[in-house]
C-alpha positions as CSV (number, residue, x, y, z in Angstrom):
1,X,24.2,18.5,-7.0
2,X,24.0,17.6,-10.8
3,X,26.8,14.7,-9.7
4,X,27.2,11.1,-11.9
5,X,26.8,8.0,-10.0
6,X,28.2,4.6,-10.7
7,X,28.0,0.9,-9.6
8,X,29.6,-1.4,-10.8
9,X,30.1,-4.9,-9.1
10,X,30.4,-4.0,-5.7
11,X,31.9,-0.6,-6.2
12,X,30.2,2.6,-5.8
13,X,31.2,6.0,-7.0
14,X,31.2,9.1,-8.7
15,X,32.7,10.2,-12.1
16,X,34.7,13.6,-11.7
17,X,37.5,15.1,-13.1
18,X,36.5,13.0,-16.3
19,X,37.6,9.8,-14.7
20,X,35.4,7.2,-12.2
21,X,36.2,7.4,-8.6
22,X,35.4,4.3,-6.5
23,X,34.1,5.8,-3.0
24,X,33.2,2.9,-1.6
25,X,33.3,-1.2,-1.8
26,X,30.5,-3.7,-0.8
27,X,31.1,-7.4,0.1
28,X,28.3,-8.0,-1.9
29,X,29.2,-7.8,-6.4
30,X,25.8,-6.7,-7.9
31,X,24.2,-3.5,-6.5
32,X,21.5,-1.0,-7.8
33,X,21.4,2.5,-7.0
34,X,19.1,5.5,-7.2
35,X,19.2,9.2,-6.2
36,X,18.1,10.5,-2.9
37,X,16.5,13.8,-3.3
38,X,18.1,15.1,-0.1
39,X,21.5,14.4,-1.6
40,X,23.5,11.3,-2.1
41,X,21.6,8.1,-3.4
42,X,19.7,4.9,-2.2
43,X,21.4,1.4,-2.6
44,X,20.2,-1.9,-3.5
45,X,22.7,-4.5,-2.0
46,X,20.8,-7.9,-1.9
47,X,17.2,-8.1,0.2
48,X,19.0,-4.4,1.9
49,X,18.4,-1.1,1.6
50,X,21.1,1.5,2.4
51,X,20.9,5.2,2.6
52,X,24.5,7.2,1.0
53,X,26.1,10.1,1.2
54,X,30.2,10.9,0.4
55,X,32.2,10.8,3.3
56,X,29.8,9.1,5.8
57,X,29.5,5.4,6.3
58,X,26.4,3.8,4.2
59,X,23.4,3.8,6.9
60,X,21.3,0.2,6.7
61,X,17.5,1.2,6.6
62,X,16.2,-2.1,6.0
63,X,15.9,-5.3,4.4
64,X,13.2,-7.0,2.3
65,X,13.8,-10.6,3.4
66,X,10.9,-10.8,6.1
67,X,8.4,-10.0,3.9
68,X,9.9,-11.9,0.6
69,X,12.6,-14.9,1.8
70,X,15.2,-14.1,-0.9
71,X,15.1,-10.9,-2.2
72,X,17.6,-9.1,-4.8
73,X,16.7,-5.7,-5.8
74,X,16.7,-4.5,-9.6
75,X,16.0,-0.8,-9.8
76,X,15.5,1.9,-7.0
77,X,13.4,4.8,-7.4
78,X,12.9,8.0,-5.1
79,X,9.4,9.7,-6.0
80,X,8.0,13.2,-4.6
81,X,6.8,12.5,-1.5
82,X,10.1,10.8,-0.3
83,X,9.2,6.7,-0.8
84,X,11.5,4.5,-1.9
85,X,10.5,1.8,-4.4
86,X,12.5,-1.3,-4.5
87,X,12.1,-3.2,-8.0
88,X,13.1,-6.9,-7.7
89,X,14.3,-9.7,-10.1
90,X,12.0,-12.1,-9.1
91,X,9.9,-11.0,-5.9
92,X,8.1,-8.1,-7.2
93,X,7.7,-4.3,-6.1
94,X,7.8,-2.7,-2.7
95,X,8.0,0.8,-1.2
96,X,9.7,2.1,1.6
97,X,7.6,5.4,3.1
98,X,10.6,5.9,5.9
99,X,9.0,3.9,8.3
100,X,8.1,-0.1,6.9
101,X,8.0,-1.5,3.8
102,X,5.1,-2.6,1.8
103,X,4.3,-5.1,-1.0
104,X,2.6,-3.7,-4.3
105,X,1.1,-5.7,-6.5
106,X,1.9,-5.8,-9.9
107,X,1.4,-8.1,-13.0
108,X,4.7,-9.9,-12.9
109,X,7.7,-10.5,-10.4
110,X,10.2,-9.3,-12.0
111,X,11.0,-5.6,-12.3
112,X,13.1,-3.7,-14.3
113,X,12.0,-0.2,-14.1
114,X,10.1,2.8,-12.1
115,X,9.2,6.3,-12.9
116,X,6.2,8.8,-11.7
117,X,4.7,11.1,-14.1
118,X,3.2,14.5,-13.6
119,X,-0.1,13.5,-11.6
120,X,1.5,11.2,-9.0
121,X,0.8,8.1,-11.4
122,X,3.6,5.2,-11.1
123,X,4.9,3.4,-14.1
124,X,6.6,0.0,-13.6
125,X,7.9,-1.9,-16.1
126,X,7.6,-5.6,-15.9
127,X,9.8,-8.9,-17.2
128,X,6.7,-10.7,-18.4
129,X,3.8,-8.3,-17.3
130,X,3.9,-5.8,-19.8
131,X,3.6,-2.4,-18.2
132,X,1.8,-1.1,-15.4
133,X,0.2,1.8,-14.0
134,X,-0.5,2.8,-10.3
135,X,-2.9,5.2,-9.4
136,X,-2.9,6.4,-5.8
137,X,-6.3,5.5,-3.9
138,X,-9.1,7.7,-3.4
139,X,-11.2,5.0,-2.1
140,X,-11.1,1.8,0.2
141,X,-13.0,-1.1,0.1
142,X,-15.1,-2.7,2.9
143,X,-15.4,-6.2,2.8
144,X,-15.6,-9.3,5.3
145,X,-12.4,-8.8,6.7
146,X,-13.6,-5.2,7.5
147,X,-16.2,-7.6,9.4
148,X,-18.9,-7.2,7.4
149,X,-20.9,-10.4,7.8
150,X,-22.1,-10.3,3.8
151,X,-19.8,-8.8,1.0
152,X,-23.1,-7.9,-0.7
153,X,-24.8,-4.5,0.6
154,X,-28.6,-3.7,-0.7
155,X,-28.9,-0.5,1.8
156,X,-26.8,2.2,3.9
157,X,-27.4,5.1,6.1
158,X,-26.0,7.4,8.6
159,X,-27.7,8.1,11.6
160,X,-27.6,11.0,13.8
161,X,-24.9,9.9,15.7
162,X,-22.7,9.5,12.8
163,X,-22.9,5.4,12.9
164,X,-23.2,3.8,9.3
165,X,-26.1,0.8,9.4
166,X,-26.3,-1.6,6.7
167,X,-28.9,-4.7,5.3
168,X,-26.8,-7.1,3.3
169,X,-28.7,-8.9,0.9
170,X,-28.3,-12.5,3.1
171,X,-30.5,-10.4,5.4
172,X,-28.3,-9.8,7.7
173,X,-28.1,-6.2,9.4
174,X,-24.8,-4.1,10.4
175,X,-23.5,-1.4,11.9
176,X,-20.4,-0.2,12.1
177,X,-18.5,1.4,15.0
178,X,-15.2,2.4,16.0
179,X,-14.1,2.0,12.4
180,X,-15.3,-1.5,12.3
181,X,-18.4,-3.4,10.9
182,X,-20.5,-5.4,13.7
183,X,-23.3,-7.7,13.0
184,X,-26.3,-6.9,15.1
185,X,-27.2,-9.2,17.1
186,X,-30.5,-10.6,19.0
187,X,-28.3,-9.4,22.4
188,X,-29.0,-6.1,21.3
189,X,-33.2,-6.8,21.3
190,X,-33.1,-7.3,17.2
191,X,-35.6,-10.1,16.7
192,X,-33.2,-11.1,13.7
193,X,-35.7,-10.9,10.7
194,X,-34.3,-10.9,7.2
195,X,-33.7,-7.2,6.6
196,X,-34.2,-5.5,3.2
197,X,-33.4,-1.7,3.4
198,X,-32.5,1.2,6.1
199,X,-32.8,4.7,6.6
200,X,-32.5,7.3,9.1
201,X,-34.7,9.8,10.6
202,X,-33.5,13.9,12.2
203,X,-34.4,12.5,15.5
204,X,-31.9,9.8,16.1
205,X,-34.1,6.7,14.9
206,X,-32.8,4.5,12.1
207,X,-36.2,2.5,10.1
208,X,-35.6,-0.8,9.2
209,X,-37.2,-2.3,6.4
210,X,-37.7,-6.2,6.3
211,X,-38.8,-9.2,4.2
212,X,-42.1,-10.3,5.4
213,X,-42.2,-9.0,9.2
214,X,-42.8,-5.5,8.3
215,X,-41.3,-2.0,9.2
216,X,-39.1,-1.6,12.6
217,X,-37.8,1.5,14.2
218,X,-34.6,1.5,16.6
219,X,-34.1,4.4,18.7
């Protein structure tokens, strides 16, 4: 609505008619505030985050304080898509996708600023940390706690099915199902050989190559 926002203390407003108008009063005396791209702004009251608009009551979305302890937020940021990112003075950054909020990771605890440029990059600027840049992700990683039983991986395939099989380079030998990795076991009628390298054939087989015991085929 091209209106100007204050806060000062605990007082929250507007500046119209060339003069500032106090709107409303928090029990709290230092607050941040950002705008809200559906109108009104976001305020940062503490470890809470409240949701504005003149002439309704301030709605609580959340608070930071189960995922930090003591939380005060520093700056507040609204980007594109609709998050919210909460800058703190000594906690670090989070983001609020209208749901839950998440910890980012950034160089330094303290934040003091926010802003997105043009391709969806954030910029945070840092009390110690210099300045950071965060890309979205295009990729994710797959590691033990994805329940690979190696983080090293010599080999991967697909078979028909669509199941993902990899030889670690322990030897070990995984598939994964269900979106998550499974070692395979001697249960399933593996003789549990070190394994160097797999592939898979058009007819629903996977080859399995080995250290020392030879070539296998799994159908």
């Amino acid at each position: 609505k091209g209106q100007l926002w204050f806060a000062r203390g605990g007082a929250v407003g507007l500046f119209r008619a060339g003069r500032f108008v106090t709107l409303l009063t928090l029990d709290i005396n230092d607050v941040r505030i950002g705008a809200a791209r559906a109108g009104g702004i976001w305020i940062g009251a503490g470890d809470q985050l409240l949701r504005y608009e003149e002439g309704q009551s301030p709605a609580a979305v959340g608070k930071l304080s189960p995922l930090t302890g003591e939380a005060a937020a520093s700056v507040l940021f609204e980007d594109r898509a609709g998050a919210v990112w909460i800058g703190t003075r000594a906690s670090g950054l989070f983001r609020y996708d209208g749901t839950r909020f998440e910890k980012v990771a950034t160089s330094h605890a303290e934040i003091l600023s926010v802003t997105e440029d043009r391709e969806g990059n954030f910029w945070v600027g840092t009390g110690g940390g210099g300045l950071n840049r965060l890309r979205p992700r295009v990729l994710e990683l797959q590691g033990t706690e994805s329940g690979l039983p190696f983080e090293v991986v010599r080999s991967i395939c697909e078979d028909a099915s669509g199941r993902l099989w990899a030889a670690m380079q322990n030897g070990a030998l995984a598939w994964r199902e269900r979106d998550q990795w499974k070692g395979v076991s001697t249960n399933m009628g593996w003789p549990g050989v070190p394994v160097t390298c797999v592939t898979a054939g058009k007819h629903g087989e996977v080859w399995i190559g080995t250290d020392h015991h030879g070539l296998y085929r799994y159908q």
